[in-house]
VEXDREN-2710 file (C-alpha; in Angstrom, 1 decimal):
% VEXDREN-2710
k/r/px/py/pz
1/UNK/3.3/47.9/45.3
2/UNK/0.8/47.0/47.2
3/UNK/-0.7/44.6/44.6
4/UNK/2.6/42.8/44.5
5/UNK/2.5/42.1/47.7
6/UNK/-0.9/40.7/47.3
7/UNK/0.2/38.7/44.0
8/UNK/3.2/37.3/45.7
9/UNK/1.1/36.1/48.9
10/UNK/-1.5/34.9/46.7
11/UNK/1.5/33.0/44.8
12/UNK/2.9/31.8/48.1
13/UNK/-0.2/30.4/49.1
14/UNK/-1.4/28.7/45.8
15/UNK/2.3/27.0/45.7
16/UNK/1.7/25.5/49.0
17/UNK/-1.6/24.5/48.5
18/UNK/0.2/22.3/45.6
19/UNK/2.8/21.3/47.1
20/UNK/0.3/19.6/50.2
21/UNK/-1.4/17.9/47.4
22/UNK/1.4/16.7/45.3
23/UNK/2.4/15.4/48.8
24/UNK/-0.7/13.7/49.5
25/UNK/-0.6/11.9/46.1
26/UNK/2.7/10.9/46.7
27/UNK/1.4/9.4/50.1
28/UNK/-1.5/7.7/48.3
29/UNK/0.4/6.4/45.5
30/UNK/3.2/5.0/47.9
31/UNK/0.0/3.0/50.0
32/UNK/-1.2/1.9/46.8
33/UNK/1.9/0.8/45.2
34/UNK/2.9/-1.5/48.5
35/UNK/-0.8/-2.7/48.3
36/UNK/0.0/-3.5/45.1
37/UNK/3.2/-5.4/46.0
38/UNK/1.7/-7.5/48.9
39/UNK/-1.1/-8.4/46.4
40/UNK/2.1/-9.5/44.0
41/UNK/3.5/-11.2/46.5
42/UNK/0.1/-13.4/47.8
43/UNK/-0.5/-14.4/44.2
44/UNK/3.2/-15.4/43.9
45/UNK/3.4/-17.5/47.1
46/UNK/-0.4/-19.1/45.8
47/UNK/1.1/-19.9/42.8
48/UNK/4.1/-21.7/43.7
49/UNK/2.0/-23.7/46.1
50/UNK/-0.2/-24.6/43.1
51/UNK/3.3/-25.2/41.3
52/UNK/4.3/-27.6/44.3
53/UNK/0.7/-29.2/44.6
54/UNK/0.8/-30.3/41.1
55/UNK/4.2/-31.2/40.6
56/UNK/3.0/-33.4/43.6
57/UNK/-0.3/-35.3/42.9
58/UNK/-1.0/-37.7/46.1
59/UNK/1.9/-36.5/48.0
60/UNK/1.2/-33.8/50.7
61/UNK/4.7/-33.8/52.1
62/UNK/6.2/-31.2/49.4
63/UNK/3.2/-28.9/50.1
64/UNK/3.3/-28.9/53.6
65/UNK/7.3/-28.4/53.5
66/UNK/6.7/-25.2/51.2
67/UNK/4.2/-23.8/53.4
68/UNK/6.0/-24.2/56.2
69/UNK/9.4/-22.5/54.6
70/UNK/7.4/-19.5/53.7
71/UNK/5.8/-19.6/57.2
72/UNK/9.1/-19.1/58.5
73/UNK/11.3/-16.7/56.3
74/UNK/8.1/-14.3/56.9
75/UNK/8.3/-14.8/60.1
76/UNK/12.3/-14.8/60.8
77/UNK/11.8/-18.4/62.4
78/UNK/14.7/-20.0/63.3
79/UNK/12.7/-23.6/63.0
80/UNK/9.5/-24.7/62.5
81/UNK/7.4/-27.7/62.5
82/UNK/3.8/-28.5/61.0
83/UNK/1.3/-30.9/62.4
84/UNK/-1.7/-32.8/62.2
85/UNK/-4.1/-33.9/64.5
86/UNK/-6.3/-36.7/64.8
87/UNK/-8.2/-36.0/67.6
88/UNK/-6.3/-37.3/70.3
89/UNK/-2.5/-37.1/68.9
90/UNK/-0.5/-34.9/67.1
91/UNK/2.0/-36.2/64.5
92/UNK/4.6/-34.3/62.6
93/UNK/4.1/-34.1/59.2
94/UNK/7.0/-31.4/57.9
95/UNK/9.8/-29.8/60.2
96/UNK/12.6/-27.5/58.7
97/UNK/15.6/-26.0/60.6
98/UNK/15.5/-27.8/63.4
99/UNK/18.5/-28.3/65.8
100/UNK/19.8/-31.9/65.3
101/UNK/19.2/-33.1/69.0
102/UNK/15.8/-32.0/68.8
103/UNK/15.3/-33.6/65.2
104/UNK/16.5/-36.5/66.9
105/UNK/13.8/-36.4/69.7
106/UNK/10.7/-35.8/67.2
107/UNK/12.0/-38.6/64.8
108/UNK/11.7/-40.8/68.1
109/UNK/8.6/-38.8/69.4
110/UNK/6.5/-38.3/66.1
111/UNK/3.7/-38.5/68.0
112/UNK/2.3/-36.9/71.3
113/UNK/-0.8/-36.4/73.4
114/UNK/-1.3/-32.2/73.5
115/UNK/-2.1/-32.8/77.2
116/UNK/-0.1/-30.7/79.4
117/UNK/1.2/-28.9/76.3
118/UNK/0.9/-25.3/75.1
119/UNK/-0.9/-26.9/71.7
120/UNK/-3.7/-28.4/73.9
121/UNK/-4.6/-24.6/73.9
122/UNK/-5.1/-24.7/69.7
123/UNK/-7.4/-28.0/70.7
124/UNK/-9.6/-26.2/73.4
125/UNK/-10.5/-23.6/70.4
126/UNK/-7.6/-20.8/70.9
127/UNK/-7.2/-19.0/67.6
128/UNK/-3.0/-19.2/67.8
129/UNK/-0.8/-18.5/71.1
130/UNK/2.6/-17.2/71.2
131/UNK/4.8/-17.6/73.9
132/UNK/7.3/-15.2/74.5
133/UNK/9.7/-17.3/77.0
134/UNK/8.6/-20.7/76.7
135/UNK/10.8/-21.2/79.5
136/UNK/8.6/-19.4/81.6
137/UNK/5.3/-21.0/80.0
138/UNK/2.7/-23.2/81.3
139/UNK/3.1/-26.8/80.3
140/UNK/7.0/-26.5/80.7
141/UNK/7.2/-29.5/82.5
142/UNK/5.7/-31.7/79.5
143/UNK/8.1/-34.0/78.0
144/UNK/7.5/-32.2/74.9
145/UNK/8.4/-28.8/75.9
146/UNK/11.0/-29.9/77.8
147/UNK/12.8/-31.2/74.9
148/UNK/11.7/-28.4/72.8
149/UNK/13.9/-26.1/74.9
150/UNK/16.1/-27.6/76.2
151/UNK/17.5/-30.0/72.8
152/UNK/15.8/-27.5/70.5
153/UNK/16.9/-24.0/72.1
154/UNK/13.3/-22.8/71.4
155/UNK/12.8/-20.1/73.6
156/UNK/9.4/-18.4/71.7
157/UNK/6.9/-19.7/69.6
158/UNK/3.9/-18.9/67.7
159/UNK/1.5/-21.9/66.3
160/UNK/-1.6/-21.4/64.5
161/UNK/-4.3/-23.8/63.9
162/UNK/-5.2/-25.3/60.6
163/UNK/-8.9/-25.7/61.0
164/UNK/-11.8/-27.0/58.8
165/UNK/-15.5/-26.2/59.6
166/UNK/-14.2/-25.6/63.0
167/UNK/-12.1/-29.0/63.2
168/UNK/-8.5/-28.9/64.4
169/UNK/-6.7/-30.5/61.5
170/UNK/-3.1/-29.7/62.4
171/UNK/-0.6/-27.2/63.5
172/UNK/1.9/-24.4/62.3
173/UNK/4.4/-23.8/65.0
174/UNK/7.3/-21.6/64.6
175/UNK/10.4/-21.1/67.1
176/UNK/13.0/-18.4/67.5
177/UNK/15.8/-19.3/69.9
178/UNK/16.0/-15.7/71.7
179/UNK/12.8/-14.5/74.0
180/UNK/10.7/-12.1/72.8
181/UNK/9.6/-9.6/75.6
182/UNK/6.5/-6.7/74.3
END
């Protein structure tokens, strides 16, 4: 009887020893297979901007309106805009979702010094700034922030350099119209 006991404790103990591993494997495979898909997903979104680029020879403005898209439905963005930069000015090159009284401003306004801006951060070397209230921000006195929230409704935003070597080329900027408090 005693043996028994021994057997079944013995059995008890091998059975959760499997269990724990089939569990871990189950973990691993489940990191692995959403590795997997986020690898699926990269090499899609390269793709269709390879798609886009040669559908496209000469004409950047497709490419940069895909990139931007993607940029925002990853990011839940309720509008976006893309920029570049020559050194001095910034000029929009793609804009999607944008509030029609702010569309209006920006086709009137393509161009704008960053001085006094939240971008002039991006040109003094900043990696990417996100602003949780812009109506609390630094800079919300600039013409272009001004009309930002208050024609656009942009209360946060989140821009990212596109650099070279280094050089500021342009901008991503995307805006959600609700503040976004950590």
């Amino acid at each position: 009887m005693a043996s028994r006991r021994v057997m079944a404790a013995t059995e008890t103990a091998a059975s959760s020893t499997f269990e724990q591993t089939i569990s871990k494997l189950r973990a691993e495979l489940e990191n692995r297979t959403a590795e997997r898909d986020e690898a699926l997903a990269r090499e899609a979104a390269v793709a269709d901007m390879l798609q886009i680029i040669n559908s496209s020879p000469g004409d950047l403005a497709p490419v940069f309106d895909a990139m931007l898209e993607k940029a925002m439905r990853l990011c839940k963005a309720a509008f976006g805009v893309m920029r570049s930069f020559d050194g001095e000015n910034f000029n929009t090159v793609a804009a999607s979702g944008l509030p029609d009284a702010y569309a209006a401003y920006l086709r009137d306004n393509p161009r704008f010094s960053p001085t006094g801006t939240a971008l002039a951060r991006l040109v003094a070397g900043e990696q990417l700034f996100h602003i949780a209230d812009a109506t609390t921000a630094p800079g919300y006195d600039a013409p272009m922030m001004r009309a930002l929230i208050e024609l656009g409704g942009a209360r946060t935003a989140l821009a990212v350099p596109l650099r070279q070597d280094g050089v500021l080329l342009g901008t991503l900027t995307l805006y959600r119209e609700r503040a976004a408090y950590h």
